[in-house]
C-alpha positions as CSV (number, residue, x, y, z in Angstrom):
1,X,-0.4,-16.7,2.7
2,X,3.4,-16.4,2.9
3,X,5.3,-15.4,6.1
4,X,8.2,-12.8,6.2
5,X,10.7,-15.8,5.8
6,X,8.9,-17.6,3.1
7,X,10.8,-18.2,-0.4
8,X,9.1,-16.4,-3.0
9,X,7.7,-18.4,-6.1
10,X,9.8,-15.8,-8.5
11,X,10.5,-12.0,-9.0
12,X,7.3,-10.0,-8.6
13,X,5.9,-7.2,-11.2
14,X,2.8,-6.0,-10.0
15,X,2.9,-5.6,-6.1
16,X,0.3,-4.3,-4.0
17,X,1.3,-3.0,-0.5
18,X,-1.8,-3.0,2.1
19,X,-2.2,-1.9,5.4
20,X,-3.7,0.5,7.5
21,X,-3.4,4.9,7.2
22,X,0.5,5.6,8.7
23,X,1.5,1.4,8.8
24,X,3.8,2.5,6.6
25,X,2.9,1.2,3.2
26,X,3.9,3.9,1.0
27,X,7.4,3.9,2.5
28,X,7.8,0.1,1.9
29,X,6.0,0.1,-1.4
30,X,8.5,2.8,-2.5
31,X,11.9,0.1,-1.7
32,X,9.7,-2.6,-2.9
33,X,9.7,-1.0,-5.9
34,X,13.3,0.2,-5.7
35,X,14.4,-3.8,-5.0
36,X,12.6,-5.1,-8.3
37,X,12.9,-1.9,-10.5
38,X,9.3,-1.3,-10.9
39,X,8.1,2.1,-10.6
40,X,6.2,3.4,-8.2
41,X,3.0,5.0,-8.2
42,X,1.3,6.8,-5.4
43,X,-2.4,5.8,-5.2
44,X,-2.9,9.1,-3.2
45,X,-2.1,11.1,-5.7
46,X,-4.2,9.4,-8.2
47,X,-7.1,9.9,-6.5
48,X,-7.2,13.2,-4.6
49,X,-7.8,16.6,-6.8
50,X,-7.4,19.8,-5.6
51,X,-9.3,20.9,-1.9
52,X,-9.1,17.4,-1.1
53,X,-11.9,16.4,-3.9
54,X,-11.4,13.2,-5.7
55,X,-10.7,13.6,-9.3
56,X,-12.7,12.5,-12.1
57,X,-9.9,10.6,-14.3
58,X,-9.6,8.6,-11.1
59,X,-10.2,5.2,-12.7
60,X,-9.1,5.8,-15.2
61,X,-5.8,6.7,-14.1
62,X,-5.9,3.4,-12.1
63,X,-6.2,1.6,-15.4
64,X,-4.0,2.7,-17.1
65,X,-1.3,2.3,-14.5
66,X,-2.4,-1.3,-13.8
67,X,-2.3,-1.8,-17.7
68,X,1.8,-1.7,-17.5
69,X,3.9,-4.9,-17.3
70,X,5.7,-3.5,-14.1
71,X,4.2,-1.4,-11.2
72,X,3.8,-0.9,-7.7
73,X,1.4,1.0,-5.5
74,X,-0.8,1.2,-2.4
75,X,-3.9,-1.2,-2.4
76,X,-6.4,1.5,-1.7
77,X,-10.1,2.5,-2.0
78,X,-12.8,0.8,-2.8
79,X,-13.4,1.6,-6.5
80,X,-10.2,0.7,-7.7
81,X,-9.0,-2.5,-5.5
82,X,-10.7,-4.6,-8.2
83,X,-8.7,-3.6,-10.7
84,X,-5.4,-3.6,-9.0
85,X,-6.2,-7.2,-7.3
86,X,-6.9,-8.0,-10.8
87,X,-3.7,-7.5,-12.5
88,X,-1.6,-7.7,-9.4
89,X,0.7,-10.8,-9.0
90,X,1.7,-10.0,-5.2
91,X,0.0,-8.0,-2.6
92,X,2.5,-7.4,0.8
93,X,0.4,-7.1,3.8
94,X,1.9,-4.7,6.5
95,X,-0.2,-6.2,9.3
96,X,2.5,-4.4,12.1
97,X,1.0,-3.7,15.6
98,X,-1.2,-0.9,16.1
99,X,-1.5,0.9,19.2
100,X,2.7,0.1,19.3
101,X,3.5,1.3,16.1
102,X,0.8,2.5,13.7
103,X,-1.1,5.1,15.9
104,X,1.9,6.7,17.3
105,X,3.2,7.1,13.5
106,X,0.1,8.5,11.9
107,X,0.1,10.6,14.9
108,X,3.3,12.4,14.8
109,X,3.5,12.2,10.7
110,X,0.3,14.5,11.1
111,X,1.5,17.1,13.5
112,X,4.9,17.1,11.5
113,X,3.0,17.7,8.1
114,X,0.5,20.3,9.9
115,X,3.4,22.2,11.6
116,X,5.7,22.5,8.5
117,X,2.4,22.8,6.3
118,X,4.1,19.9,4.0
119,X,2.1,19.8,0.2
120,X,1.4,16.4,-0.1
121,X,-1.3,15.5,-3.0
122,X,-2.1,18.0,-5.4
123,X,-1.4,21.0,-3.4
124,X,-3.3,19.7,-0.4
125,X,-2.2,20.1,2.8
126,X,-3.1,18.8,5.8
127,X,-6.1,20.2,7.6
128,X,-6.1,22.2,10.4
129,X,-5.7,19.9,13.8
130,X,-8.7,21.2,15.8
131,X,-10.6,18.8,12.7
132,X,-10.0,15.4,14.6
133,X,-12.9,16.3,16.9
134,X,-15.5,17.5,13.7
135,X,-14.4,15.3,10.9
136,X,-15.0,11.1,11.4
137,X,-12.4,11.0,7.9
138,X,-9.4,12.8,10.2
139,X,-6.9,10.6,8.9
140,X,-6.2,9.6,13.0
141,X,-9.5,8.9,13.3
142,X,-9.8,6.8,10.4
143,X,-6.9,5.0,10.9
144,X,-8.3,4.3,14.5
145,X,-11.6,3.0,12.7
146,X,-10.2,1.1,10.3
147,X,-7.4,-0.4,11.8
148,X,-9.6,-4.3,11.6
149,X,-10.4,-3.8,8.2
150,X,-7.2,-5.6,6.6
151,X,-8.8,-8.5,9.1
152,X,-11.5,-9.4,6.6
153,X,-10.2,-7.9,3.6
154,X,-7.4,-9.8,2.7
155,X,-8.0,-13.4,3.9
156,X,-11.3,-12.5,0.9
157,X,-8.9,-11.5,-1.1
158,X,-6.7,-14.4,-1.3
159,X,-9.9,-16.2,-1.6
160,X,-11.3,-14.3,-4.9
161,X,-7.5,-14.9,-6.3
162,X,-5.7,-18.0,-5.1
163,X,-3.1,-17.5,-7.6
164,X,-2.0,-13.9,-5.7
165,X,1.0,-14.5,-3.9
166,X,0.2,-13.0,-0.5
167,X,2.9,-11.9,2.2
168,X,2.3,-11.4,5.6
169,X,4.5,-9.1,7.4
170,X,3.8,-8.2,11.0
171,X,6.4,-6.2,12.0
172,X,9.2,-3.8,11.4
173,X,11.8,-6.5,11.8
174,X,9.5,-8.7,9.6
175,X,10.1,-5.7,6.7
176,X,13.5,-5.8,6.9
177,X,14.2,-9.5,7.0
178,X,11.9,-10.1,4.1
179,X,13.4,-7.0,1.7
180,X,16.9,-8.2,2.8
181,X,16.0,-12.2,2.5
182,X,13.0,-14.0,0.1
183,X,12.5,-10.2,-2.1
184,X,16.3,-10.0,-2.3
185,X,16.9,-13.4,-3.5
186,X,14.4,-13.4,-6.5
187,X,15.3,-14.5,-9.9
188,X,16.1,-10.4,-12.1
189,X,15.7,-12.4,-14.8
190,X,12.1,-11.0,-16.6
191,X,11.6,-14.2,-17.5
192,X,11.0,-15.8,-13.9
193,X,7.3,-14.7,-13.1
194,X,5.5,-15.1,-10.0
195,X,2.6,-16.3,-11.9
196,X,1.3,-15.5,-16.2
197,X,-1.4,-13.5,-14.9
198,X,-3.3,-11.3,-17.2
C-alpha cells in the first residue's frame, strides 16, 4: 500500500476512489479523473432509480462502464465492487479523520442539500431530516456505522489483487500533495501502464 508521497508505478486508467459516505470521494474521484483524462462516472447514479429504489440495469450498467479502457468512479456497494476491483488498476483510499472531518461534512452537505432541496440521483432528493431518528440507512447514520468498514475492506482487498496499486491518503493535505506530486508526475504517454490488467 502506497503512501501520499509514494512514486507511482505509471499513469493510471481505471481508478477506484474508496472511503467512507461525505470523506469526500466523489469530489476527488472527479479531479482524479480530470488529472488523467479519464471520465468520470458517478456510482450513485448508476445505482439509485427513481424514489430512492435501486434500478434493475444496475450491474449491468457497472459492466459496461468497467468494460472501457479508461474510467473512474466510487468503489461502492457490494454487488458491484467485484467487478470494479476486477478491472481496476488503482484504487485511492480516502482514509481522512472522521469525527474531524468526515462527520462534520456529511453533516452539513445534508442540511445544505435538504434546505435548498438539491436533485441529486435520478430526481431524488434528500429525505426529510426528522428520518435520522427512524431510518438506520440515514446517510449520517450510516456513515457513523460504517466509518471502520474501509478497516477490513481494503487491506482484503489488496490481498485478493496484489497487482492493484493501492494509495493511502489520510488527509486533506495528504489529497493535495499526492494530486499535485506522484498523480501529477505520471508518464501521459498511453503506453506507460500501471499494470496489463484485463
Amino acid at each position: 500500500m502506497l503512501r501520499f508521497d509514494d512514486p507511482l508505478p505509471g499513469r493510471p486508467r481505471r481508478i477506484l476512489v474508496a472511503g467512507v459516505s461525505g470523506s469526500g470521494k466523489t469530489t476527488l474521484a472527479a479531479r482524479i479523473a480530470e488529472a488523467v483524462d479519464a471520465p468520470h462516472t458517478e456510482i450513485d447514479a448508476l445505482f439509485h432509480g427513481a424514489d430512492w429504489t435501486p434500478r434493475a440495469g444496475f450491474l449491468d450498467d457497472v459492466r459496461e462502464m468497467s468494460a472501457a479502457e479508461t474510467w473512474t468512479t466510487e468503489w461502492q456497494y457490494g454487488s458491484a465492487r467485484p467487478l470494479l476491483a476486477a478491472r481496476a488498476d488503482m484504487l485511492v483510499w480516502l482514509d481522512v479523520p472522521f469525527f474531524r472531518t468526515t462527520l462534520p461534512r456529511v453533516v452539513l452537505r445534508t442540511l445544505r442539500r435538504r434546505w435548498r432541496n438539491e436533485e441529486l440521483w435520478n430526481g431524488n432528493v434528500e429525505r426529510p431530516l426528522r428520518t435520522f431518528f427512524s431510518d438506520p440507512e440515514h446517510i449520517v447514520r450510516w456513515a457513523i456505522s460504517t466509518r471502520r468498514k474501509y478497516r477490513h475492506a481494503v487491506p482484503a482487498l489488496e490481498a485478493a489483487h496484489p497487482d492493484l496499486v493501492i494509495v493511502r491518503l489520510r488527509s486533506r493535505r495528504e489529497v493535495e500533495l499526492w494530486l499535485a506530486g506522484p498523480l501529477a508526475r505520471t508518464s501521459p504517454d498511453p503506453g506507460v501502464q500501471p499494470s496489463a490488467r484485463r
